[in-house]
C-alpha positions as CSV (number, residue, x, y, z in Angstrom):
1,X,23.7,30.0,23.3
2,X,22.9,26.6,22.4
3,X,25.3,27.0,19.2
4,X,28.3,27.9,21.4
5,X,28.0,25.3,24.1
6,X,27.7,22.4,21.3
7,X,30.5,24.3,19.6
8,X,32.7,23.9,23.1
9,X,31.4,20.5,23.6
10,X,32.5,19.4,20.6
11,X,35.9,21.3,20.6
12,X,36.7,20.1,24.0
13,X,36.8,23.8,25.4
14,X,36.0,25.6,28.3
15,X,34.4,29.0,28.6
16,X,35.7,30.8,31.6
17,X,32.4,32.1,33.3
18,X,34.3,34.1,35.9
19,X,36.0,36.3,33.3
20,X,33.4,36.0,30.5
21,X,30.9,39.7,30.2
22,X,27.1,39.4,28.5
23,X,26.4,42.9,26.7
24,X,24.0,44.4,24.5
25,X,24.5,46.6,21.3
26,X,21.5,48.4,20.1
27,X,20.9,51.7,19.1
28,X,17.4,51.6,20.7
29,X,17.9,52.4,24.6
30,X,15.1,50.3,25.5
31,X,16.4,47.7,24.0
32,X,19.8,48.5,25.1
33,X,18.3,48.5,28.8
34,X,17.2,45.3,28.7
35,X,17.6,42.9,31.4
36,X,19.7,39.8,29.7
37,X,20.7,36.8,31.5
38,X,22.7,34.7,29.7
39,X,23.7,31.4,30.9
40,X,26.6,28.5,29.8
41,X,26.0,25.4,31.1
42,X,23.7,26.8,34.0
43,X,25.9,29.6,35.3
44,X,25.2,33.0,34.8
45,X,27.6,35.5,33.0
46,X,27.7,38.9,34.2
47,X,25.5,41.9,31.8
48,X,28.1,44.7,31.5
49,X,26.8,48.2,29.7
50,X,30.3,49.1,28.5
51,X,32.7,46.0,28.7
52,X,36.4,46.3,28.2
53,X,37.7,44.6,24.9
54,X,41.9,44.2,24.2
55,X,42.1,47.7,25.7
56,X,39.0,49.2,23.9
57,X,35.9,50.5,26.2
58,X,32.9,49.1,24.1
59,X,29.3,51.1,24.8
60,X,26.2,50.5,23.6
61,X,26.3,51.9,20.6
62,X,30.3,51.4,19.3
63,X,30.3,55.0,19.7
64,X,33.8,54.7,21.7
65,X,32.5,57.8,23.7
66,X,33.6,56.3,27.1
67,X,36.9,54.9,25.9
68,X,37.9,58.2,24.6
69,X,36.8,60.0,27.2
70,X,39.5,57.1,29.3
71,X,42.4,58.0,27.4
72,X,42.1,61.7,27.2
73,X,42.1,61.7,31.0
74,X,45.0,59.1,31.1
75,X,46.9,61.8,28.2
76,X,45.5,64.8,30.0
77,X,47.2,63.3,33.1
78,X,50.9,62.7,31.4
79,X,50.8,65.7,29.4
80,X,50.5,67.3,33.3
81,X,53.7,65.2,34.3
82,X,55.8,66.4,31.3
83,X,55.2,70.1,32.1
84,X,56.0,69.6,35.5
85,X,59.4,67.7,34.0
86,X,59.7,70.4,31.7
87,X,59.8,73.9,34.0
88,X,61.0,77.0,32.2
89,X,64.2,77.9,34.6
90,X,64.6,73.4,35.5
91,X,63.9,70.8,34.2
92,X,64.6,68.3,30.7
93,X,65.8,70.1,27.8
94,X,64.2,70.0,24.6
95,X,66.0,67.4,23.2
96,X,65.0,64.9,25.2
97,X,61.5,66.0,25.6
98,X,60.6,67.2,22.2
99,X,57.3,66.1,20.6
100,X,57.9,67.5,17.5
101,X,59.5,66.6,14.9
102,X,60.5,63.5,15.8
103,X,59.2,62.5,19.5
104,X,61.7,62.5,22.3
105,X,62.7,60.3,25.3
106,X,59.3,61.7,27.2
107,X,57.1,61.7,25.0
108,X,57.9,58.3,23.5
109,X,57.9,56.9,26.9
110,X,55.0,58.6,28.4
111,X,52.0,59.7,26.1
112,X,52.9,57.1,22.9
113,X,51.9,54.3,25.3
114,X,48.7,55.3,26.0
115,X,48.5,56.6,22.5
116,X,49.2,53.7,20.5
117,X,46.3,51.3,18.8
118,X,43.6,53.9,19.9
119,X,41.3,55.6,17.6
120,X,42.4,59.2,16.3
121,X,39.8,61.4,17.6
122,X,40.0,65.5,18.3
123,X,39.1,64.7,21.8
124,X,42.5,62.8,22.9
125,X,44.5,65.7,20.6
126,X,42.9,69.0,22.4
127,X,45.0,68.0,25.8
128,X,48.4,67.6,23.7
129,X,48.7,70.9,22.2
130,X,49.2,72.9,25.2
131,X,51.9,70.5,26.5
132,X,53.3,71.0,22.7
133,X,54.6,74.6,23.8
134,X,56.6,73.9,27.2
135,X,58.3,70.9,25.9
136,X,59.3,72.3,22.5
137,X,60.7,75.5,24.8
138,X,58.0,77.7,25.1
139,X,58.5,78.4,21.0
């Protein structure tokens, strides 16, 4: 820590303790677990187990387990919205709320969002698919 305060110092910069996380990465949970207090110029910085990063939940282990499991909910959640816009016998036509080929007004506006600069995984495509069906029209 000594390395980043001279590094401050010398750069005339401030490190904002009120938004600034500690957190451990370690494969080993005990060493994971362990208790860390870190401190800039005598103030404490909060220990977080899976701190939030540009958008990305970081655990332990870079695993991006918990992040994932974030935006599959928030997907799981839109896909829901768009098959309620989407009824059978009401509802937006394909057009507008195709997904395939080319995405359409709904799903460019609602699941791309929380889509975009993730990483690809199985988990966040298993909710899509059955939303796939009612906005392409039940084909």
């Amino acid at each position: 820590m000594g390395t980043l305060v001279a590094y401050l110092r010398r750069w005339r910069l401030q490190l904002s303790v009120g938004k600034s996380v500690a957190a451990a990465y370690h494969l080993s949970t005990r060493e994971a677990r362990r208790e860390l207090e870190v401190r800039v110029d005598n103030k404490c910085l909060e220990v977080q187990q899976a701190p939030k990063y540009l958008g990305v939940r970081l655990d332990r282990t870079l695993s991006f387990k918990q992040h994932l499991e974030e935006v599959k909910a928030k997907v799981t959640s839109r896909v829901a919205l768009i098959r309620r816009l989407t009824g059978t016998t009401w509802g937006a036509s394909a057009k507008i709320a195709n997904i395939h080929p080319s995405p359409g007004l709904l799903c460019s506006g609602i699941l791309r969002p929380s889509l975009e600069q993730k990483p690809s995984c199985e988990k966040v495509e298993v909710p899509i698919e059955p939303g796939e069906e009612e906005v392409n029209g039940g084909e």
